[in-house]
C-alpha positions in Angstrom: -164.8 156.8 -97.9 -168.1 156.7 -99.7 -170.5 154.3 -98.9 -170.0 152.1 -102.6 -166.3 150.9 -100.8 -167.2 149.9 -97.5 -166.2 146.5 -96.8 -166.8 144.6 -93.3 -164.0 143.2 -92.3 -165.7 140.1 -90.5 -169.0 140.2 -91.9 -171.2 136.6 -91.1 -171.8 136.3 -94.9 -169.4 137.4 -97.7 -171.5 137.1 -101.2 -169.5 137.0 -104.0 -171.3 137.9 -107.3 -174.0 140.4 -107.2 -177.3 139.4 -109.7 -180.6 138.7 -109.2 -179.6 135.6 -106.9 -176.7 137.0 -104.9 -178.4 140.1 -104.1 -181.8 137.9 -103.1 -179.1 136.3 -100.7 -178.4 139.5 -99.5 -181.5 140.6 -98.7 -182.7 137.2 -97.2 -179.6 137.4 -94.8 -180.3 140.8 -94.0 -183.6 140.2 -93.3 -182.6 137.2 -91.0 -180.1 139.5 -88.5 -176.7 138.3 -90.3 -174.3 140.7 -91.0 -173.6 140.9 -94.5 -171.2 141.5 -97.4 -171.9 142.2 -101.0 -169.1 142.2 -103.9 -169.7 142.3 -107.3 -167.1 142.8 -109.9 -168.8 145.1 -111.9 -172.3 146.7 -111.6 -174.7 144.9 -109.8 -177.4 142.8 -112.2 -174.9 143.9 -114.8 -175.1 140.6 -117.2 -176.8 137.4 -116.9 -179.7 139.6 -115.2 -179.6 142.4 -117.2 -179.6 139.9 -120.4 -182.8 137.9 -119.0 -185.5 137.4 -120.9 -187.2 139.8 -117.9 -189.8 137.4 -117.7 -190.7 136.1 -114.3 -192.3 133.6 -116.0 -194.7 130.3 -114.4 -192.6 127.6 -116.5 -195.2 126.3 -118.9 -192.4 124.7 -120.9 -191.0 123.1 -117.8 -194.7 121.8 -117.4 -194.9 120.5 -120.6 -191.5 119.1 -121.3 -190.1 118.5 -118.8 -192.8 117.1 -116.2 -191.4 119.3 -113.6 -194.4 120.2 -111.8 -193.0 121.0 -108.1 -190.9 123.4 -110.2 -193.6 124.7 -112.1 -195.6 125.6 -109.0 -192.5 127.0 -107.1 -192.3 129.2 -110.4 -195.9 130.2 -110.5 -196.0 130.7 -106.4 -193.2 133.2 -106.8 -194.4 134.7 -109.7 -197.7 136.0 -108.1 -195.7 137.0 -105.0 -193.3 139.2 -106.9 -196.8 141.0 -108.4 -198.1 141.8 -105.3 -194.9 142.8 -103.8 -193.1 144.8 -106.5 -195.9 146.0 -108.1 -194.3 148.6 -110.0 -191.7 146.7 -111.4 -193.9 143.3 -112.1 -197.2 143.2 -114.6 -199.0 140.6 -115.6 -198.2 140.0 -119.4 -201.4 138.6 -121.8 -199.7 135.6 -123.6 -201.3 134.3 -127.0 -200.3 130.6 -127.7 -201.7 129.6 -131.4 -201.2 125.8 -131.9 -200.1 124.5 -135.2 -200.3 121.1 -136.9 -198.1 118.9 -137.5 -194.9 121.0 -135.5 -193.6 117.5 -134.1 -194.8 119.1 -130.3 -193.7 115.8 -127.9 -194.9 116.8 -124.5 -193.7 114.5 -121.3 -197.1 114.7 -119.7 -196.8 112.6 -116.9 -195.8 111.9 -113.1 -192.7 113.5 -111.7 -189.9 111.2 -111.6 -192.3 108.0 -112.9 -190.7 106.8 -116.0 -193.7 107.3 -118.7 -193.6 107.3 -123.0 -193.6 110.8 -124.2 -196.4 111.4 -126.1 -196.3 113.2 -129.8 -199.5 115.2 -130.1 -198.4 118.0 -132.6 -199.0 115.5 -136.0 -202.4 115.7 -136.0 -205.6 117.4 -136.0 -207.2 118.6 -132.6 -204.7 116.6 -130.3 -202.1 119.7 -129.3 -205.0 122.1 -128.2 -206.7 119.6 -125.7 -203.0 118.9 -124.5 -202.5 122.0 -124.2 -205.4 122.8 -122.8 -204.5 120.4 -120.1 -201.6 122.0 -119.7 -203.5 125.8 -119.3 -205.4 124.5 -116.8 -202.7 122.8 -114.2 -201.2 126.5 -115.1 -204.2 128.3 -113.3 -204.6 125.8 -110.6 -201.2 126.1 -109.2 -201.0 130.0 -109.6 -204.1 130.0 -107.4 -202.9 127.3 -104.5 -199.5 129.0 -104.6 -201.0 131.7 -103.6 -203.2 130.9 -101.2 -200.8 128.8 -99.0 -198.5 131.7 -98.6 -201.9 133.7 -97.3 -202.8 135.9 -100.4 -206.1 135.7 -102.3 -205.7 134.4 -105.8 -206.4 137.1 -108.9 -208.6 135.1 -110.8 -208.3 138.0 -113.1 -204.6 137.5 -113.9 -204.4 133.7 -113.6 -207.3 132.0 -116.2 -206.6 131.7 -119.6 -209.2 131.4 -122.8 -209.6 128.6 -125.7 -209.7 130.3 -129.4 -210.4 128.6 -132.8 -208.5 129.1 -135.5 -210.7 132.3 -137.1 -210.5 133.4 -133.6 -206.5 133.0 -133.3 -206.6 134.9 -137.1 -208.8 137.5 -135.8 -206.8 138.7 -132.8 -203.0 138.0 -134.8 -204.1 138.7 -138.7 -200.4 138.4 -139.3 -200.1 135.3 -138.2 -199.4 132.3 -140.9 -202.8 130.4 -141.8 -201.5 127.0 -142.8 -201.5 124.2 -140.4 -203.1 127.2 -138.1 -205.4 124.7 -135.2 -206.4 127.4 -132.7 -204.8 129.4 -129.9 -204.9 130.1 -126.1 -204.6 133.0 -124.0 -203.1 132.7 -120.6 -200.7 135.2 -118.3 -197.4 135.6 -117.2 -195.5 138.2 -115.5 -192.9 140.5 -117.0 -190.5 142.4 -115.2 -189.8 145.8 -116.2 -186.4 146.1 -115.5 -184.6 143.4 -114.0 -181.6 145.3 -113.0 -184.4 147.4 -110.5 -185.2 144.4 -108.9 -181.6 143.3 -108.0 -181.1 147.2 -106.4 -184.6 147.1 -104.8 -183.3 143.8 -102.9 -180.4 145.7 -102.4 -181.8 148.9 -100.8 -184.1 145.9 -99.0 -181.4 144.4 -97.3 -179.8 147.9 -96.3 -183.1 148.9 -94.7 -183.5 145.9 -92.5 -180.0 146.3 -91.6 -180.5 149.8 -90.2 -183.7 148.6 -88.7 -181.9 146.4 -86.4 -178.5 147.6 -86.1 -176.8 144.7 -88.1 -174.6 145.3 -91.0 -175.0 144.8 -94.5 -172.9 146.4 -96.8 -173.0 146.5 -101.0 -170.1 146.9 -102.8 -170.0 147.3 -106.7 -167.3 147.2 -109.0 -165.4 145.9 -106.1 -163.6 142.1 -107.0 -162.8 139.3 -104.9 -159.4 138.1 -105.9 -157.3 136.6 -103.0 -158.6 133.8 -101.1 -157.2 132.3 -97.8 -157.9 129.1 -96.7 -157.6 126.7 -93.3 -155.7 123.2 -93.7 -159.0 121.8 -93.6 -160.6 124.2 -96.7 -162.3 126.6 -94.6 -161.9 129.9 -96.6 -160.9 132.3 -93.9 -159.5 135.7 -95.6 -160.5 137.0 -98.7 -159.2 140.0 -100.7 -161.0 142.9 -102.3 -159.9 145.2 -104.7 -161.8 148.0 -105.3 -161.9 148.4 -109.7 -162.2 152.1 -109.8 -159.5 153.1 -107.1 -157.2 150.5 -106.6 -158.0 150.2 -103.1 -157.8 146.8 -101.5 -159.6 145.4 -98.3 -159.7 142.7 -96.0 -162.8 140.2 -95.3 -163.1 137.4 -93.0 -166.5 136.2 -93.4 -167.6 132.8 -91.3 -169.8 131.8 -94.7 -168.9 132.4 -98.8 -171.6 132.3 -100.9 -170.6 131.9 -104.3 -173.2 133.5 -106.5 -170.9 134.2 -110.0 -173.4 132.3 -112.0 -171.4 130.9 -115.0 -168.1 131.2 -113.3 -169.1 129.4 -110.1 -166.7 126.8 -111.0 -163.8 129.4 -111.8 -164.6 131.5 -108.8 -164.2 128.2 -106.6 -160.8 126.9 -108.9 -159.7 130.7 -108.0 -160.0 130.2 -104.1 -158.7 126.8 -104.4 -161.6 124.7 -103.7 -162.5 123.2 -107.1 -164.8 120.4 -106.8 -162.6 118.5 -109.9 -165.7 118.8 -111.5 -167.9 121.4 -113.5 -171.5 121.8 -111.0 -172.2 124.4 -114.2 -173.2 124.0 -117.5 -172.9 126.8 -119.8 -175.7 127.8 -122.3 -176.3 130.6 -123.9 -180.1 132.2 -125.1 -179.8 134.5 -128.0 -182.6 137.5 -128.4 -183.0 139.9 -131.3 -184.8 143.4 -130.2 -186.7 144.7 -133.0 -188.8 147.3 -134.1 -192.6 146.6 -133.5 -194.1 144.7 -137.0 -197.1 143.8 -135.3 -200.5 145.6 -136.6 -202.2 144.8 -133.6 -203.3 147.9 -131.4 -202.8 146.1 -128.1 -199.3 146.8 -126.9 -198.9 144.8 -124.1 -199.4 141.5 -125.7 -197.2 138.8 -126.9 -197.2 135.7 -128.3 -195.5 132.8 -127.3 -194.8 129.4 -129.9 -194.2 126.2 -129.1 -191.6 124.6 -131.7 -189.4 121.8 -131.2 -190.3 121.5 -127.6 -189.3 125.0 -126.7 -190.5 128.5 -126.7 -190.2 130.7 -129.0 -191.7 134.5 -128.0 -192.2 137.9 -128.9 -192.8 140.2 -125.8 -193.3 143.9 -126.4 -190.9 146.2 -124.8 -191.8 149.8 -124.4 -194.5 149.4 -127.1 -192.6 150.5 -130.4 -190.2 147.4 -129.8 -190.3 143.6 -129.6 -188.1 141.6 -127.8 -187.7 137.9 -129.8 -186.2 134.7 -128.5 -184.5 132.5 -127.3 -182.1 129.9 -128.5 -180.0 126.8 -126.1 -176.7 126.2 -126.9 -173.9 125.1 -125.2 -171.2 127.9 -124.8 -167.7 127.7 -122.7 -167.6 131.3 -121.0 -163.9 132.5 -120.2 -163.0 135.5 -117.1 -164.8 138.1 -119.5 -168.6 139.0 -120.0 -170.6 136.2 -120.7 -171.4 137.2 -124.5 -170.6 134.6 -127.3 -169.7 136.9 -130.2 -170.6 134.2 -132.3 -173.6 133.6 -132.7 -175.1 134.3 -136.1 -176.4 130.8 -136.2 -178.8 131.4 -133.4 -180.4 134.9 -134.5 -180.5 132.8 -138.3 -182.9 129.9 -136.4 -184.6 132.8 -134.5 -184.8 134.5 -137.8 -186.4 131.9 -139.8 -188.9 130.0 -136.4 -190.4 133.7 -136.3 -191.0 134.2 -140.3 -192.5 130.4 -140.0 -195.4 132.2 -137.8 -194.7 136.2 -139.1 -194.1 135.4 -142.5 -193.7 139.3 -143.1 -191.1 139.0 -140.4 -187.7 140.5 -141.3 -184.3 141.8 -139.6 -183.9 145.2 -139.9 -179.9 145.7 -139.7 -180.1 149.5 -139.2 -182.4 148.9 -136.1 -182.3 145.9 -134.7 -180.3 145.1 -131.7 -178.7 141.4 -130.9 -177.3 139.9 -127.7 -176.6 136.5 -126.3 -176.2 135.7 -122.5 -174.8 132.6 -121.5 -177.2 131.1 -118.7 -175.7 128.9 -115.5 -177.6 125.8 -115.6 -176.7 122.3 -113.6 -174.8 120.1 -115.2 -176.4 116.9 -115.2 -174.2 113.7 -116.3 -175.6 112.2 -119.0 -178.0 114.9 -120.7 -176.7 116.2 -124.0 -179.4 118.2 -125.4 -179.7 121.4 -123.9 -183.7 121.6 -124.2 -183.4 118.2 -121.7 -181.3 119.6 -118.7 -183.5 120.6 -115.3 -184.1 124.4 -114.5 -183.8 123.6 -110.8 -181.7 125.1 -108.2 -178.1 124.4 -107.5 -177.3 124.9 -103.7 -173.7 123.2 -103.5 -171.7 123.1 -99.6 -168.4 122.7 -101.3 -166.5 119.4 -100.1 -163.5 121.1 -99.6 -164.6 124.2 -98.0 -166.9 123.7 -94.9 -168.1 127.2 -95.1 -168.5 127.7 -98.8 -171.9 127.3 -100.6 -172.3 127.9 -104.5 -176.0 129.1 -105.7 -177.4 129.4 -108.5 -181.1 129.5 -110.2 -183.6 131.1 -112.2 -184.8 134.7 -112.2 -188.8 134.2 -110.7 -187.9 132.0 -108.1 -184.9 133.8 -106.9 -186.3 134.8 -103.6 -187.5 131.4 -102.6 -183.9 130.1 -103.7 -182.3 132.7 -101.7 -184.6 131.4 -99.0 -183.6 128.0 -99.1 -180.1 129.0 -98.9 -179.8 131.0 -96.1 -182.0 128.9 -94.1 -179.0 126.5 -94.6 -176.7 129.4 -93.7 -178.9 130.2 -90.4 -178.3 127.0 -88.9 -174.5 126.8 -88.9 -174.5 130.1 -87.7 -177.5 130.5 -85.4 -178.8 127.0 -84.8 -182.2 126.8 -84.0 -183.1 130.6 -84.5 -186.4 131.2 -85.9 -186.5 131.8 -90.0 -187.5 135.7 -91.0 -189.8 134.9 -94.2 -189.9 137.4 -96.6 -192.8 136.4 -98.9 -194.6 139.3 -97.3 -192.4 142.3 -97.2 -192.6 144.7 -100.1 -189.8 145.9 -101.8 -188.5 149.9 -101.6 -190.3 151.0 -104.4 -193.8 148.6 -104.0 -194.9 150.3 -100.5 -197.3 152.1 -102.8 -201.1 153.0 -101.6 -203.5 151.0 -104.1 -202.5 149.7 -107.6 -200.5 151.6 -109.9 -203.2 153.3 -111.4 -204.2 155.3 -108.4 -200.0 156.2 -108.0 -199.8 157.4 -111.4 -203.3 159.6 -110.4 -201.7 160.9 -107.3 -198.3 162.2 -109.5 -200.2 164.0 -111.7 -202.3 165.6 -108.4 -199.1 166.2 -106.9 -196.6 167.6 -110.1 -199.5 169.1 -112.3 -197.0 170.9 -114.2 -194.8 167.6 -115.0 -195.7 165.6 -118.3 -198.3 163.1 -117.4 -195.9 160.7 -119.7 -192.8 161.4 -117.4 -194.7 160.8 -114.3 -196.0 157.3 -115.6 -192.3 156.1 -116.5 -191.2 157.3 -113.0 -193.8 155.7 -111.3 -193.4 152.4 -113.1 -189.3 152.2 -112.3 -189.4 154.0 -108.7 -192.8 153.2 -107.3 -192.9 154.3 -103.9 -189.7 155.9 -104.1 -191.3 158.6 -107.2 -190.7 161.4 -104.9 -187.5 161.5 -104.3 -186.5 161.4 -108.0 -189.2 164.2 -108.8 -188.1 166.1 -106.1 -185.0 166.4 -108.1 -186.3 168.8 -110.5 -185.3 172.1 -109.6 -185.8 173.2 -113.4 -186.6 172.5 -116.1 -183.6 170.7 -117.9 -183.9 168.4 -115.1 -186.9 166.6 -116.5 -185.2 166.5 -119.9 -185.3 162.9 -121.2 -182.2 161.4 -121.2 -182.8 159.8 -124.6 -185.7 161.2 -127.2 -187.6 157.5 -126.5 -191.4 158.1 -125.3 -190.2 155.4 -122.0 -187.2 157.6 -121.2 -186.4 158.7 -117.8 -185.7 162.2 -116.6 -181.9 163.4 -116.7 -182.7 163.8 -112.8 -183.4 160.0 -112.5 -179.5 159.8 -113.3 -179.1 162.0 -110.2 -181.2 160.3 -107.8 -179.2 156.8 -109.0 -176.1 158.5 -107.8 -177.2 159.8 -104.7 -179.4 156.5 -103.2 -178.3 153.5 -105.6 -174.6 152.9 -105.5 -174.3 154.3 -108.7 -170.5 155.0 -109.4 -170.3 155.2 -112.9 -172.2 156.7 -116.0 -173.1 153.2 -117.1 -174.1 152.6 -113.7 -176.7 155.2 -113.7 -177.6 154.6 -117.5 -178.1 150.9 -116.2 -180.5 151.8 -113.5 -182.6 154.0 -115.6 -183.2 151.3 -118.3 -181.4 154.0 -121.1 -179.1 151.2 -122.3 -181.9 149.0 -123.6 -183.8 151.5 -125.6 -183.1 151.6 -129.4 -179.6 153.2 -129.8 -178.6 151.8 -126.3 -178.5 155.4 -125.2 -175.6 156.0 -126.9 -177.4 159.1 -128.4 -178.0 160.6 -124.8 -174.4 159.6 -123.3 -173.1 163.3 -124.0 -176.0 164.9 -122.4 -176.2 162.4 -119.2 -172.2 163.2 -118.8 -172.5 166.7 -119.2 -175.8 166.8 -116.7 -173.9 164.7 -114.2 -170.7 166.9 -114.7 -172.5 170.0 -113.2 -174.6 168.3 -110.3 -171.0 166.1 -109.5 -168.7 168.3 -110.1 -166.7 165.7 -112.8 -164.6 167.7 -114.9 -164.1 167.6 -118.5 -161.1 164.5 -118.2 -163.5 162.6 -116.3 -166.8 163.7 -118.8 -164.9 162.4 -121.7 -163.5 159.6 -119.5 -167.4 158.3 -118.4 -168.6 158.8 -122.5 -165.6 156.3 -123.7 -166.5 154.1 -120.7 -170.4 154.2 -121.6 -169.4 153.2 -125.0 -167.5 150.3 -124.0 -170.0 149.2 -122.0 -172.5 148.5 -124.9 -170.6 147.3 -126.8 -169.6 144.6 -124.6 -173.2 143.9 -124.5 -174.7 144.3 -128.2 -173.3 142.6 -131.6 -173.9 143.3 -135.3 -174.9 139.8 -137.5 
């Protein structure tokens, strides 16, 4: 039995649904001496998480629109955390904001929770940059007293942000559309450089406190929860898994379900019989278009971020030849399938025409572009129609039915604090009174590096002189800590082939190493864990060569090769759509 179909049998915790917020959970529980299952029903981070924006973002927006300051500085806490505790997988991002006149910019600038007029500041002259401005500086201030409550220094290098004029703004983004043109800011965010990393690095996490104090914690992909058993009074007390891949089926009896499925929270809970008789989900999707780079700038690590029609609209570089442009809100009813809304031409049309407004030399290119829609779990609040209005807080639901259920749900920055919440919840009706295990300090697998990431990129090239420099910086930045043990791999030469021709590709070995630490149990897995999929082409271009490569170090023969290259294909195109 290999270790990707272990199930506990009566584990403390069974999660069902392994993303960024299921695998958090994991980790949190873990970390807290519970013994705990994981079961996801494909690859782990496989879809809402692998479709994020990657942005662990502070919330400006939720700042500005939505007046949700607690959640703005829960955002911005866990934001700086993630930086100095993943540092390989987290950077800060510069942001340029140019303001425009006359973009009908309302902004709900007041108390939390105090009823207030909204006040419309984009119609004239001056008025959006000092809001704005107001806005930049509550921004730095909470970064820097999030950060110092949880016992960290603030970097005041990372946190500020800097007032432009409007020759300024032109200077830095020639490209940019003059007319109504006011100024621009500069201020910081953090991007995540693969998402799907995260969710395994909380995953290894959790698997590494487990051994460290003799609890289990098991993680199962591609492994589906599809029989529930319940009590007479709703208390789920059995639940079947089937193992996808070989049709074997297990047994759980967990004292506490999580219910982590993001957009089918509500089905997962109508499929174990505990429907709440109404939706705690609402369904809306965010459409991105990745593009070849059109910017002239030189600076490849910028991006820009517009405010039109009280949302964002951003362009984030991605690898540096590519630009990642988004997102829409719309509401979206998801079936049992992946959450992709094939039709969504309407939204890539509004993206389309919101980035010419600000690029006008903007334009799709059909023969490169790339566009894909994820359908987001958001609450449902009664009463809120427009998508842009509903809350990005939290949902941690005890079921009314089910004593020992909990459905949870949230954002991608904040995950770990949601997870924490949750299982504090989870601690005390299983182990009332124990003391709480914070994790706010613990670095993640691959951040236990020495220094920043400068000084581990130096120390590769000391130690693998003969390895491209360019290799060795794209390892470091996806394995941190863990380099070694993928460079170690490279016995010869074809093992340090790039999977894909892409400057940001990983090694063929990479694909190894995935099998033999990170659960991997399928090409896509592996292709998922090395970023491949998200490069122009989606790796389809490198599939032969990965299947071939891991058909001599596995042992696959040619039945299973071919079998891996169909399934690869499948797999993107389940993700990616032609408009």
């Amino acid at each position: 039995m290999t270790q990707r179909n272990r199930i506990l049998s009566e584990p403390d915790v069974l999660i069902v649904g392994g993303g960024i917020v299921g695998s958090a959970i994991f980790r949190e529980c873990a970390r807290n001496g519970l013994s705990a299952q994981l079961v996801e029903s494909r690859d782990f981070g496989w879809d809402v998480s692998a479709g994020s924006t990657e942005m662990a973002h502070g919330g400006f927006r939720y700042l500005m629109a939505l007046a949700d300051w607690p959640l703005v500085f829960e955002s911005l806490t866990e934001r700086e955390l993630l930086s100095v505790n993943a540092p390989h997988l987290v950077r800060h991002l510069n942001f340029y904001m140019p303001v425009y006149k006359g973009d009908g910019t309302t902004f709900d600038f007041c108390i939390p929770r105090v009823p207030c007029m909204p006040i419309t500041v984009g119609g004239y002259f001056g008025a959006g940059m000092w809001m704005m401005q107001a806005g930049m500086i509550l921004y730095k201030v909470f970064a820097a007293l999030g950060l110092i409550m949880k016992g960290f220094p603030p970097n005041k290098d990372k946190i500020g942000y800097k007032k432009f004029k409007k020759a300024q703004m032109l200077k830095i983004a020639p490209q940019l559309n003059p007319d109504k043109l006011v100024g621009g800011f500069r201020f910081t965010d953090c991007k995540i450089e693969d998402v799907e990393r995260l969710v395994i690095e909380n995953i290894l996490s959790a698997e590494r406190y487990a051994r460290d104090t003799g609890i289990a914690a098991e993680a199962a992909n591609h492994a589906v929860a599809e029989k529930f058993e319940t009590a007479t009074d709703g208390r789920v007390t059995k639940v079947g898994i089937r193992d996808a891949l070989t049709g074997e089926v297990f047994s759980c009896r967990p004292k506490i379900v999580v219910n982590s499925t993001g957009v089918l929270i509500d089905r997962t809970l109508e499929k174990a019989g505990i429907g709440e008789g109404r939706e705690l989900i609402r369904k809306v999707s965010g459409s991105h278009i990745v593009s070849p780079r059109f910017l002239k700038s030189p600076d490849l690590t910028e991006a820009y971020a517009f405010w039109i029609d009280k949302k964002i609209l951003f362009l984030i570089s991605k690898g540096g030849d590519r630009l990642l442009i988004g997102t829409t809100e719309r509401d979206v009813e998801v079936g049992d399938g992946i959450n992709h809304n094939r039709n969504f031409k309407a939204d890539i049309d509004e993206i389309t025409a919101k980035t010419k407004s600000r690029f006008p030399e903007y334009s799709r290119d059909p023969e490169k572009d790339i566009y894909y829609t994820r359908v987001r779990p958001l609450l449902r609040q009664p009463g809120k129609t427009d998508p842009k209005a509903v809350s990005r807080r939290d949902l941690i639901q005890w079921s009314g039915k089910s004593p020992n259920t909990v459905s949870v749900s949230g954002k991608l920055g904040p995950a770990r604090h949601l997870a924490e919440v949750a299982t504090k919840g989870i601690l005390a009706k299983l182990k009332p009174g124990a003391k709480y295990a914070t994790t706010h300090k613990d670095r993640y697998p691959g951040g236990e590096i020495e220094g920043c990431m400068d000084d581990c990129s130096a120390r590769l090239r000391a130690a693998w002189p003969d390895i491209d420099p360019v290799t060795l910086e794209n390892v470091a930045r996806r394995y941190g800590a863990r380099h070694a043990g993928v460079l170690e791999l490279a016995k010869e030469p074809r093992d340090l082939d790039k999977i894909v021709p892409q400057p940001d590709s990983q090694p063929l070995c990479a694909l190894l190493f995935s099998f033999k630490t990170e659960h991997c149990a399928t090409l896509s897995d592996a292709m998922a864990r090395t970023g491949t999929h998200k490069l122009f082409g989606q790796g389809l271009d490198g599939a032969v060569k990965a299947a071939d490569y891991l058909g001599e170090k596995l042992g696959w023969d040619a039945a299973r090769i071919k079998s891996e290259i169909d399934g690869y294909k499948n797999f993107i195109a389940e993700r990616c759509d032609t408009v």
